[in-house]
C-alpha positions as CSV (number, residue, x, y, z in Angstrom):
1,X,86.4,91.4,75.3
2,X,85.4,87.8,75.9
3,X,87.8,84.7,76.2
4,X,87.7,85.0,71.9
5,X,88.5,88.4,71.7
6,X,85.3,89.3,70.8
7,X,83.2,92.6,72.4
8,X,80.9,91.4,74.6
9,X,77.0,92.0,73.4
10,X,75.8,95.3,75.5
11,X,76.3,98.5,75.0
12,X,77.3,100.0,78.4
13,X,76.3,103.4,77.5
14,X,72.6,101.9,76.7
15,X,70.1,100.8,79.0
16,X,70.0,100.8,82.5
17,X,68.1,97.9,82.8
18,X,71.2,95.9,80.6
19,X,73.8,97.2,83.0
20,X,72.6,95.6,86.0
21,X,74.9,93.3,87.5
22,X,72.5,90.6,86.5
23,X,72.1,91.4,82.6
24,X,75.7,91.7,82.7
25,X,76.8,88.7,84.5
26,X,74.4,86.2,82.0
27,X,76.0,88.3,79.0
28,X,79.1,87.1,79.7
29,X,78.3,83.2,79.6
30,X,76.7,83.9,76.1
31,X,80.2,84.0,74.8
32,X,81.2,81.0,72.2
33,X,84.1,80.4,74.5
34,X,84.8,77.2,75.9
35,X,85.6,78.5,79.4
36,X,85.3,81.8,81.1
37,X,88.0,83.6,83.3
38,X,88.2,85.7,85.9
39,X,90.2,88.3,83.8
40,X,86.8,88.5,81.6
41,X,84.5,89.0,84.5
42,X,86.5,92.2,85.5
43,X,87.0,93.2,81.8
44,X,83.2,93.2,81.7
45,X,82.4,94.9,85.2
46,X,84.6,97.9,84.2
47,X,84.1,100.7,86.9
48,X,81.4,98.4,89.0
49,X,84.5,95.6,89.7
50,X,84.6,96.0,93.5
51,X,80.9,96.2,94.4
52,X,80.2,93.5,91.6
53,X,83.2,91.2,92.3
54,X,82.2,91.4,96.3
55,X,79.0,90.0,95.7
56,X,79.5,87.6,93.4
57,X,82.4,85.7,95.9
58,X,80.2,86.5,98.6
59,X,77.5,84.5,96.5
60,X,79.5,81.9,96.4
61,X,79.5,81.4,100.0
62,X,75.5,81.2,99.7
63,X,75.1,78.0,97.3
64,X,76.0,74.4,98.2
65,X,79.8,73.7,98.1
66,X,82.8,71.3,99.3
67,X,83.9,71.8,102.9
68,X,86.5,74.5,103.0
69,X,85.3,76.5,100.2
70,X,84.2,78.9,102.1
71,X,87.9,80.1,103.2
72,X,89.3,79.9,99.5
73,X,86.4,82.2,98.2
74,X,86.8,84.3,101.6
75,X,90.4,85.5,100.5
76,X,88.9,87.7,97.5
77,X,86.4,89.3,99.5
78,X,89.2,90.1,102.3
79,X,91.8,91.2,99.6
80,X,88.8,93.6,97.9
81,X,87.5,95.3,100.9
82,X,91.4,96.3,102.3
83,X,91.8,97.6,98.3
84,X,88.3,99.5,98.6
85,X,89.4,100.7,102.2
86,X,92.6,102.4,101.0
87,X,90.6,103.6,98.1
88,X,92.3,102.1,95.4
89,X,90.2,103.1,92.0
90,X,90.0,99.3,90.3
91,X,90.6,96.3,92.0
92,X,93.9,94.4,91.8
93,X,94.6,90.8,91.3
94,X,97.5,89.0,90.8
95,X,98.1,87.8,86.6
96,X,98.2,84.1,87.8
97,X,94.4,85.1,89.0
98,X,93.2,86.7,86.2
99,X,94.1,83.7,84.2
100,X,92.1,81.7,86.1
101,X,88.6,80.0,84.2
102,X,85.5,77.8,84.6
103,X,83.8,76.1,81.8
104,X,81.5,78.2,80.1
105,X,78.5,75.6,81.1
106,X,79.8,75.6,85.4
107,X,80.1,79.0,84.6
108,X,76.2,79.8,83.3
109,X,74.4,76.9,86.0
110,X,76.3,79.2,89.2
111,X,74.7,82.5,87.1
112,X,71.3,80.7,86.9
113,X,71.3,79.8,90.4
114,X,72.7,83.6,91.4
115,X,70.3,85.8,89.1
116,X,67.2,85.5,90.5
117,X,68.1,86.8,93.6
118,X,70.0,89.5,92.3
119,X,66.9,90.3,90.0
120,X,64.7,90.8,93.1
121,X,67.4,93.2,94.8
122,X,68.0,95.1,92.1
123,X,64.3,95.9,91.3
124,X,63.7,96.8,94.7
125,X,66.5,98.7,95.3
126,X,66.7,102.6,94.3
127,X,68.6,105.9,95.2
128,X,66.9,106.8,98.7
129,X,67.5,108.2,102.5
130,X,71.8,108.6,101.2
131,X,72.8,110.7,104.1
132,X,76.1,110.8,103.6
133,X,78.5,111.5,100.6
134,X,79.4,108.5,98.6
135,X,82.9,108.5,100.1
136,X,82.6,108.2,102.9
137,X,79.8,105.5,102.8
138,X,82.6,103.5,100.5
139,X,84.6,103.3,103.4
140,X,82.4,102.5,106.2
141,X,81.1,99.5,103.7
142,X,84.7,98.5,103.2
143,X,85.0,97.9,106.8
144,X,82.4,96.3,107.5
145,X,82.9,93.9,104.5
146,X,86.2,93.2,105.7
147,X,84.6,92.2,108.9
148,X,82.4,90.1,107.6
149,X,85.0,88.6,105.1
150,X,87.3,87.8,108.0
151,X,84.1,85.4,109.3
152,X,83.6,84.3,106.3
153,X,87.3,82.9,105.8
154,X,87.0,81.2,109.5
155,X,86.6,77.1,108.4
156,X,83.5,76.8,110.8
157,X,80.4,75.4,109.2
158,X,77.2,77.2,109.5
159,X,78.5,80.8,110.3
160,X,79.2,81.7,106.8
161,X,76.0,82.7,105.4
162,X,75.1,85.3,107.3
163,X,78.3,87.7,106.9
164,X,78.1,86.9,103.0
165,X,74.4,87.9,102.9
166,X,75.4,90.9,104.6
167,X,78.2,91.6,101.8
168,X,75.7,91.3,98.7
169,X,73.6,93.8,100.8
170,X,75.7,96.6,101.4
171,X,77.3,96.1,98.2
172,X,73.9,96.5,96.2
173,X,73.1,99.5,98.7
174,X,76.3,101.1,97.8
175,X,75.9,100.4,94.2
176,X,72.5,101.9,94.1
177,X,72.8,104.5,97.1
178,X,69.5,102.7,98.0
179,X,69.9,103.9,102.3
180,X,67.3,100.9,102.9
181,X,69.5,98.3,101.7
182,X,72.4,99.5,103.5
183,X,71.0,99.3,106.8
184,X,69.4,96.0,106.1
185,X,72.7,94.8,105.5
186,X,74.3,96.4,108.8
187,X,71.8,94.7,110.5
188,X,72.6,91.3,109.0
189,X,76.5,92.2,109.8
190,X,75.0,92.7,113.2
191,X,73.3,89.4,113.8
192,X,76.2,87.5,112.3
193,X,78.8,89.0,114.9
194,X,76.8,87.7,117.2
195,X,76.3,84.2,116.0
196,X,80.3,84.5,115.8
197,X,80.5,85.9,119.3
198,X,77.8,83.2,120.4
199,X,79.2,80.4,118.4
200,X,83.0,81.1,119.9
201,X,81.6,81.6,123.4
202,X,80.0,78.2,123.2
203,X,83.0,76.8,122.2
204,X,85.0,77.7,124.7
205,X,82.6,76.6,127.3
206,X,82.5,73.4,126.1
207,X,86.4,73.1,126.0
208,X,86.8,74.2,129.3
209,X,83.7,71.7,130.7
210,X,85.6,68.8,128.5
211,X,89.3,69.9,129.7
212,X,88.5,72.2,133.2
């Protein structure tokens, strides 16, 4: 149900192609709504919340925004991996949370900037090279999200991209048991430990030249 108490447009028993997170995520600013809240997003998700929800505040982290951002946007993404970790079924948010809204209009210019990429991920990505069961692979993602959400959170410019490119990729590889994808984004969650690593190493060097 939208912010009217209206059904949303899709069938999600219809096809494929309308389920996608993208088709989904632009259905949702056709409402007649003024504003759009976060208690509709997950209403509309359904049983694809913690995968869907991961990528679009790891999105978020990928577009131009204030200083700090990053670590308000980060908190989701931490809270969402520990909830997929200990294998809880839906995700969880406080009410005050749920409540929360954009306008309708902020809401539909983040989706337009957001669905092309998505588009391209999702039409390359496909059930493939899955070697083990989905379980399993639900909780080695959820860790390595968290990793990566912990970096994100960190109020250091430059260093959050990577970990949240890394979180739309395993999440789409998860979502479509696509093995390619997956490892992709491993190897992004790779390369932005070490820019962590690399970027904190440099840091202290400089302190102790400056303070040694």
């Amino acid at each position: 149900m939208n912010a009217d108490g209206k059904p949303y447009p899709w069938d999600p028993s219809g096809d494929p192609a309308e389920r996608r997170l993208s088709s989904i995520l632009v259905q949702i600013g056709e409402t007649d709504a003024d504003r759009v809240s976060f208690d509709d997003i997950l209403s509309a998700l359904s049983e694809r919340s913690f995968g869907a929800l991961l990528i679009l505040f790891a999105a978020l982290n990928l577009v131009p925004l204030p200083p700090g951002s990053s670590t308000i946007f980060g908190i989701p993404l931490i809270l969402l991996s520990l909830q997929m970790l200990i294998g809880l079924e839906n995700p969880w948010f406080p009410a005050f949370l749920r409540r929360k809204s954009l306008s309708t209009a902020t809401y539909r210019r983040f989706v337009g900037k957001l669905e092309p990429l998505l588009i391209r991920f999702e039409r390359l990505a496909r059930p493939r090279y899955w070697l083990l069961p989905q379980i399993i692979m639900e909780r080695i993602v959820s860790v390595a999200a968290l990793v990566m959400a912990l970096i994100v959170v960190l109020p250091v410019p430059l260093i959050n991209q990577l970990p949240a490119l890394s979180i739309i990729l395993l999440s789409i590889g998860l979502g479509e048991q696509d093995g390619v994808w997956l490892g992709t984004g491993f190897l992004v969650a790779a390369l932005a430990i070490g820019f962590a690593i690399g970027l904190a190493a440099s840091v202290g060097l400089a302190a102790l030249h400056i303070f040694g």
